[in-house]
C-alpha positions in Angstrom: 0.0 0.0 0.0 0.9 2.7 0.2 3.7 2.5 -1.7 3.8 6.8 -2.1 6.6 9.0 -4.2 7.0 11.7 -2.0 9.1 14.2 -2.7 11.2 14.9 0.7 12.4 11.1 -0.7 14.5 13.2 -3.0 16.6 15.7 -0.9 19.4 13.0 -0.8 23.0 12.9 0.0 25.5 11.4 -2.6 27.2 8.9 -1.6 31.3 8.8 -2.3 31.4 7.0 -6.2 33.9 4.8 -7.3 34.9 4.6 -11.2 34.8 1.7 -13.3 36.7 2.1 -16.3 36.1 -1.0 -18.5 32.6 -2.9 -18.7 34.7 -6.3 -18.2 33.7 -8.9 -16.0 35.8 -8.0 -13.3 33.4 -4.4 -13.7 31.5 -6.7 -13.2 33.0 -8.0 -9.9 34.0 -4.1 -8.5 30.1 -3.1 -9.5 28.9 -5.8 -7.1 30.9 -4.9 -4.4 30.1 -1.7 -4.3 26.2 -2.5 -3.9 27.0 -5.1 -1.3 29.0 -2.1 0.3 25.7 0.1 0.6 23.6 -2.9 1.8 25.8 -4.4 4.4 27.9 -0.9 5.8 28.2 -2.6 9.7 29.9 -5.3 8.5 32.1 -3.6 6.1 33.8 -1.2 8.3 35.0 -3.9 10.2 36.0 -5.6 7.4 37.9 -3.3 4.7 36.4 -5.8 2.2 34.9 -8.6 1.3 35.8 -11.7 1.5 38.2 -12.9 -1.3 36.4 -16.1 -1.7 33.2 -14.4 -2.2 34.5 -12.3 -5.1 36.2 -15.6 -6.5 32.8 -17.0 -6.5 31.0 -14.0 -8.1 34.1 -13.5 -10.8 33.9 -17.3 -11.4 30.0 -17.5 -11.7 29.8 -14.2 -14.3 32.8 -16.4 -16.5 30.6 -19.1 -16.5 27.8 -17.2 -17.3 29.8 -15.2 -20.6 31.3 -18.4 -21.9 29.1 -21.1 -21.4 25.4 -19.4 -21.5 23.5 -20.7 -24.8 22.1 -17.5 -25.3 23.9 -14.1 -25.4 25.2 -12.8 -22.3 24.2 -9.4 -21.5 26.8 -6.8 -20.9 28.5 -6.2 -17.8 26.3 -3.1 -16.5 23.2 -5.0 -17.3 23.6 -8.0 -15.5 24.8 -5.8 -12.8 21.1 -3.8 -12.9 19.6 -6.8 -13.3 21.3 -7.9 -9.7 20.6 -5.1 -8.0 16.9 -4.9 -9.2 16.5 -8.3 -8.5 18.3 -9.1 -4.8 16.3 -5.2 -3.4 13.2 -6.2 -4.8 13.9 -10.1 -2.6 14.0 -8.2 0.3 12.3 -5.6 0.4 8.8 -5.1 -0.4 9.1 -1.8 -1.1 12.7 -1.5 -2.6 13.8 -1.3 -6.1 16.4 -0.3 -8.4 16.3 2.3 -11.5 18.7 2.8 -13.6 20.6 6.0 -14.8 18.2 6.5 -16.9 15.2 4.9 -14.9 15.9 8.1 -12.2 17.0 10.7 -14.6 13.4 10.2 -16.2 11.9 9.8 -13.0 13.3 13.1 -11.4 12.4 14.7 -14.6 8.9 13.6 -14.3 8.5 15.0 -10.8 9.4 18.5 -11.5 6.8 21.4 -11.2 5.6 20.9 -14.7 4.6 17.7 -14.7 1.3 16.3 -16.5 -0.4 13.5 -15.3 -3.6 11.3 -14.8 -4.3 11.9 -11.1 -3.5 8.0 -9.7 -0.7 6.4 -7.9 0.3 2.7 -8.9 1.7 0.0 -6.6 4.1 -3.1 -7.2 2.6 -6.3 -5.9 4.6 -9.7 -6.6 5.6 -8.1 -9.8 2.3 -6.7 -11.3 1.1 -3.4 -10.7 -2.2 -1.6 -9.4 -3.6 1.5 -10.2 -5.1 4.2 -7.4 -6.7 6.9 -8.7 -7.2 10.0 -6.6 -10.4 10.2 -5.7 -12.5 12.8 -8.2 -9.4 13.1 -9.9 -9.3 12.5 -13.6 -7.8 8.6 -13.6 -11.2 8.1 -11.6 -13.9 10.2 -14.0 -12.6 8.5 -16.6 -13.6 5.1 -15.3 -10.2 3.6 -13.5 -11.0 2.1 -10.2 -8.6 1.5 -7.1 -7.5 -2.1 -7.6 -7.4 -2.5 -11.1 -4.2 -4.2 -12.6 -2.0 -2.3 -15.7 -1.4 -4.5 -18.0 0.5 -1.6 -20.4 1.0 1.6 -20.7 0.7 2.9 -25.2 1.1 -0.9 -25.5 4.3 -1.7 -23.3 4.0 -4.6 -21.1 4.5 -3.4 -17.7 4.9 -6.7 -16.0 8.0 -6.9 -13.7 9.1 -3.2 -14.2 9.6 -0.8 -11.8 6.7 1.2 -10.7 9.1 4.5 -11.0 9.7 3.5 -14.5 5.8 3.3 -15.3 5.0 6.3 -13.5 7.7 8.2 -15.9 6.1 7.1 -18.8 2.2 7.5 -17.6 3.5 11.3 -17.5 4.8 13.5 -19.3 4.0 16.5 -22.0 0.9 18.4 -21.4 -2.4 17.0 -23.4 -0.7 14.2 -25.1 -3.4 11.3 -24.5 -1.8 7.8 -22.5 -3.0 4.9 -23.4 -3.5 2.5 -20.4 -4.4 -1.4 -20.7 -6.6 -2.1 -17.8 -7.5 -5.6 -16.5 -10.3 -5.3 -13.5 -10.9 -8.5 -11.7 -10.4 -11.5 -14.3 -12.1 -9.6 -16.7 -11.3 -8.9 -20.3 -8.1 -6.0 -20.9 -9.6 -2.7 -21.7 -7.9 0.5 -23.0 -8.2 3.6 -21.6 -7.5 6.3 -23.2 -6.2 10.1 -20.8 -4.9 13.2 -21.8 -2.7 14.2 -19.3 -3.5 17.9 -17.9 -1.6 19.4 -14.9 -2.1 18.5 -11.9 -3.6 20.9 -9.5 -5.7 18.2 -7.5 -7.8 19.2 -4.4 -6.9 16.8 -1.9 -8.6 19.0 0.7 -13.0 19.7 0.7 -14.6 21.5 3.0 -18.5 21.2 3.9 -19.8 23.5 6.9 -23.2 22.7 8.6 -24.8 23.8 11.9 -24.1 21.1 14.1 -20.4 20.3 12.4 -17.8 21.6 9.7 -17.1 18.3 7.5 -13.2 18.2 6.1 -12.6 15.4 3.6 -8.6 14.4 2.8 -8.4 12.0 0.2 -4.9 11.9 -0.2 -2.2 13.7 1.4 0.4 15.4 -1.6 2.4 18.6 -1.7 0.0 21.3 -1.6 -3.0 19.6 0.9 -1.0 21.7 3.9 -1.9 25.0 2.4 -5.0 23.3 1.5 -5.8 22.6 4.7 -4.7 25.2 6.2 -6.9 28.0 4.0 -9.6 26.0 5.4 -9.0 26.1 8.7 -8.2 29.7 9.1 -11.6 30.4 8.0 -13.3 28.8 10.9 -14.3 31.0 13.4 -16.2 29.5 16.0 -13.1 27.5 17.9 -16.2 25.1 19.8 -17.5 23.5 16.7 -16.7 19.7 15.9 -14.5 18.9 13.3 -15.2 15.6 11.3 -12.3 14.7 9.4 -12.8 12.1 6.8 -9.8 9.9 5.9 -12.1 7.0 4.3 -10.1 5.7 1.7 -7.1 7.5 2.0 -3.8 5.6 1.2 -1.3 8.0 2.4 0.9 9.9 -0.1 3.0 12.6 1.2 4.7 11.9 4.6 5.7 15.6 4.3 2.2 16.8 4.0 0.4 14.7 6.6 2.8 15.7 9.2 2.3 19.3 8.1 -1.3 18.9 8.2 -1.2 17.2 11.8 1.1 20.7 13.0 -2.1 22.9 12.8 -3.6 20.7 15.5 -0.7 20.3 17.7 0.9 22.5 20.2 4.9 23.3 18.9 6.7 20.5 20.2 4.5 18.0 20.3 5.1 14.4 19.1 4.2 13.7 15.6 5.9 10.4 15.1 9.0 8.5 15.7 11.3 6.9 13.1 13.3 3.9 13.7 16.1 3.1 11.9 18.9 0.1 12.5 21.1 2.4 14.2 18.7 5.1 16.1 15.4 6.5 16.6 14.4 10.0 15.0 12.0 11.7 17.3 9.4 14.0 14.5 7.8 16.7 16.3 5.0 19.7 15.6 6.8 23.4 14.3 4.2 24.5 12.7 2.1 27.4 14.8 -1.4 25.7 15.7 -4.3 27.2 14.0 -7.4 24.8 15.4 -8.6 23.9 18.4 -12.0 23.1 17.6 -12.6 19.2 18.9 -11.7 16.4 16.1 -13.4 13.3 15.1 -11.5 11.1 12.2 -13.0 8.7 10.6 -10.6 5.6 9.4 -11.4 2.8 7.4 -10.0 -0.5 6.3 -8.1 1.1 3.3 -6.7 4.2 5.6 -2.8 3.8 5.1 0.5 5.2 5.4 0.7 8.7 5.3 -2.8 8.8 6.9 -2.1 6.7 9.3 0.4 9.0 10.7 -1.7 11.4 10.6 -4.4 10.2 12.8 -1.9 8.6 15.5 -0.5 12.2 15.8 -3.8 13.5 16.7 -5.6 10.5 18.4 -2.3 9.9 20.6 -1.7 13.3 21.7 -5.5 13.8 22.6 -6.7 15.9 20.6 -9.2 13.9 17.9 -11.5 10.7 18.9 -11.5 8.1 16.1 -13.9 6.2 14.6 -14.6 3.8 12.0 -12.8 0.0 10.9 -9.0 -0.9 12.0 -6.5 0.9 9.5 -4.6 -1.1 6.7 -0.9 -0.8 8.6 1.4 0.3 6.6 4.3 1.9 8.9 7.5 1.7 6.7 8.9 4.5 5.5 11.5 4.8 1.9 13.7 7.4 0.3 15.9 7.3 -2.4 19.5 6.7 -2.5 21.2 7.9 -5.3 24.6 5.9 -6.4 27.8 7.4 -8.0 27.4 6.7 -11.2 23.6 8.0 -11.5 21.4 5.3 -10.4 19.9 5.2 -7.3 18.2 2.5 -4.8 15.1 2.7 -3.1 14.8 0.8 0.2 13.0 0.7 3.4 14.8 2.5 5.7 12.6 3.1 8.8 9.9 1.5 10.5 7.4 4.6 12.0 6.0 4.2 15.5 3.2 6.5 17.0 3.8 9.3 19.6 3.8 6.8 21.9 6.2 4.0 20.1 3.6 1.8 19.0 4.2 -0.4 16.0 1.2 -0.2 13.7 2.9 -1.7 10.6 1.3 -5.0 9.5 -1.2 -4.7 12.2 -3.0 -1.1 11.3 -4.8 1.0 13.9 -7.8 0.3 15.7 -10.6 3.0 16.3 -11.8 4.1 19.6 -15.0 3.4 18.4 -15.6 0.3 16.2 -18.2 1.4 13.4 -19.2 -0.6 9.8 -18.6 1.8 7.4 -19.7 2.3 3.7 -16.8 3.2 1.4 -16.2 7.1 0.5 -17.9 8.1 -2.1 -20.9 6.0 -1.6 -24.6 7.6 -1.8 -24.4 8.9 1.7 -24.0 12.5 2.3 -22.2 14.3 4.5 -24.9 15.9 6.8 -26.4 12.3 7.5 -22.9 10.9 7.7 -21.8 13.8 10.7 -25.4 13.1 12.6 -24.2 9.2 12.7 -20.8 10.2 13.7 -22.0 12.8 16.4 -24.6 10.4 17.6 -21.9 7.9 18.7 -19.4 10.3 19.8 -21.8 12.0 22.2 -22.6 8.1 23.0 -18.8 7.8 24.2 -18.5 10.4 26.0 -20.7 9.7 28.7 
C-alpha cells in the first residue's frame, strides 16, 4: 500500500562514487561490491572488504555465465542492474532499483511541470495496481482503485519498476496515454487520458450547523496550504471537526505531518522513526491554528501517510477516532542515489506513534468500532456527521 513518491524522498546525499573504467567482468565484480558495500555498511567497516572467496565465486559465476550461456550474455552493466533490481526487490517489499536513466526520467517527471492522470500505482509480486485519486481525472474516466495495468501505449509493464511506469504515464501536457486495464479477471480494456496538470484538491470542506465536514483523500504537496486555508476560516473554535480519511492511502509523509502541526501545540510528538542504528524523534513546528474538537473517521483502506496522521492527533488527545482498523502500513522509503547516477530505493525506517507503538502489518484500531460504507458511496455528508455525532456524544458519557 501505500507505496507513495513523496518528494522529501528526493533531498538525498550522494554517496562517495567509485569509477569503473572498463565494462569487463571483473566491472562486473567491482560493481557488485560496491552494492554489497551500501547494503551491508556494519559489517564492512569492520572488514575493509569482502571476503576474497566471495568475489572468486562471483568473478567465477559471471565467467561461467559469458562463456558457457547458450544465449547471449548481456553486458557487464546490465547484468549488474539486473542484480541489484533483483536481490532489493527479494528483500524488500518496497525496494527497487532504477537505472541512470530509470531516475533521470523519474526526477524529470516529478518536476513542477509535470502532467499527469491523477493516480498512484503499486508493485505487488511483480504486477502493478492503479489508485486513482479520488474525483481526480484517472477516476472520472472510469479507473478504479484495484485494477491491474497490463501496459502503458502498448508496453508490457509486467515486472518493471513502478518509477519507471509512472515516468512514462507522464509526461508532455495533453498528449493522450493509453492505459491497458484488466479489472478482476475480466477482459483488458484500454483507456485512453490526456494528461492535464495536476492541481488536485486533496482537501473539501463542507460547513453545517451542528459540524464543519473536512474530507482528505490523499495527502500530496500542496494539501498543507490546502488545509490550512480552510481552517483559518473557521471561526467558531467550539465547533466539531469531522475529518474524513475513508479511503485515503497515504501519499506525502511531508504533507500529513504538516497537516497534523495545525492541530498540535509546537513540540508535540508527531511520530517516531526507527532506523537500524537510532530513533528520529518527529515533532510539531508549525504554529497551531485549530482547536476546535476532532473526530476522524478511518477505514480499512486508511494507510501510510494517513495513518500517521491520525496517530498524531488520536495519541496526543486531541481527535477521537472512529470507523474500521487501519490497513498498517508503517515503513517508510527514500531514495539513495549511487555514484554513477542510479539510485536504490529501500525501506529505511519503521514509523512508530507518539507513543512507540508499531502499527505496521497490524493497522490502527478505532476508539470506536463502526461498519462503514466506502467514500464516495450515496451517503451525504450531513447524514454521515449526525451518525458520527450520535456515537461520539454516546462515548463520552
Amino acid at each position: 500500500m501505500g507505496s507513495d513518491i513523496e518528494r522529501e524522498h528526493l533531498r538525498h546525499s550522494w554517496r562517495n562514487g567509485y569509477i569503473i573504467h572498463a565494462p569487463d567482468f571483473c566491472g562486473v565484480v567491482s560493481l557488485l561490491f560496491i552494492c554489497l558495500v551500501a547494503f551491508f555498511p556494519l559489517k564492512l567497516k569492520a572488514e575493509s572488504t569482502l571476503p576474497k572467496s566471495e568475489l572468486s565465486r562471483i568473478g567465477e559465476a559471471m565467467e561461467s555465465i559469458r562463456d558457457d550461456l547458450l544465449m547471449p550474455a548481456k553486458s557487464a552493466k546490465e547484468m549488474t542492474d539486473d542484480m541489484l533490481r533483483i536481490y532489493i526487490r527479494s528483500i524488500d517489499d518496497y525496494g527497487d532499483y532504477l537505472t541512470g536513466r530509470e531516475y533521470r526520467a523519474f526526477l524529470e517527471s516529478n518536476n513542477s511541470d509535470y502532467f499527469g492522470v491523477e493516480m498512484d500505482i503499486e508493485r505487488e509480486n511483480g504486477r502493478i495496481y492503479l489508485y486513482p485519486f479520488k474525483g481526480g481525472l484517472a477516476e472520472n474516466l472510469g479507473l478504479r482503485t484495484g485494477d491491474e495495468l497490463i501496459a502503458v501505449n502498448g508496453a508490457p509493464v509486467y515486472g518493471q519498476s513502478v518509477f519507471l511506469v509512472g515516468s512514462t504515464i507522464r509526461g508532455a501536457k495533453d498528449v493522450t496515454v493509453q492505459l491497458t486495464v484488466r479489472r478482476g479477471g475480466g477482459i483488458p480494456r484500454i483507456f485512453s487520458l490526456r494528461r492535464k496538470r495536476t492541481n488536485y484538491l486533496s482537501v473539501r470542506y463542507l460547513s453545517f450547523s451542528n459540524a464543519d465536514f473536512i474530507q482528505i483523500t490523499r495527502f500530496v504537496e500542496n494539501s498543507d496550504r490546502q488545509l490550512k486555508t480552510i481552517l483559518s476560516g473557521i471561526t467558531d473554535q467550539a465547533k466539531t471537526l469531522v475529518i474524513d480519511l475513508r479511503g485515503n492511502q497515504g501519499g506525502s509523509l511531508q504533507a500529513a505531518r504538516q497537516c497534523a502541526d495545525f492541530f498540535l501545540p509546537s513540540g508535540a510528538m508527531l511520530y517516531h522513526l526507527q532506523t537500524r542504528r537510532n530513533s528520529r524523534d518527529i515533532t510539531a513546528t508549525l504554529p497551531e491554528i485549530s482547536q476546535n474538537p476532532v473526530i476522524v473517521i478511518q477505514d480499512r483502506i486508511t494507510a501510510s501517510a494517513a495513518e500517521v496522521f491520525i496517530a498524531a492527533l488520536v495519541e496526543n488527545g486531541r481527535a477521537l477516532s472512529i470507523g474500521e482498523k487501519s490497513y498498517g502500513k508503517g515503513l517508510a522509503q527514500r531514495f539513495i542515489p549511487l555514484a554513477d547516477g542510479s539510485a536504490l530505493r529501500l525501506t529505511f525506517a519503521e514509523i512508530l506513534t507518539p507513543k512507540k507503538h508499531r502499527y505496521q502489518g497490524k493497522g490502527l484500531l478505532p476508539h470506536v468500532p463502526m461498519a462503514l460504507v466506502p467514500a464516495g458511496s450515496e451517503r451525504q455528508p450531513e447524514q454521515i456527521i449526525r451518525e458520527i455525532l450520535n456515537i461520539a456524544g454516546n462515548k463520552q458519557q
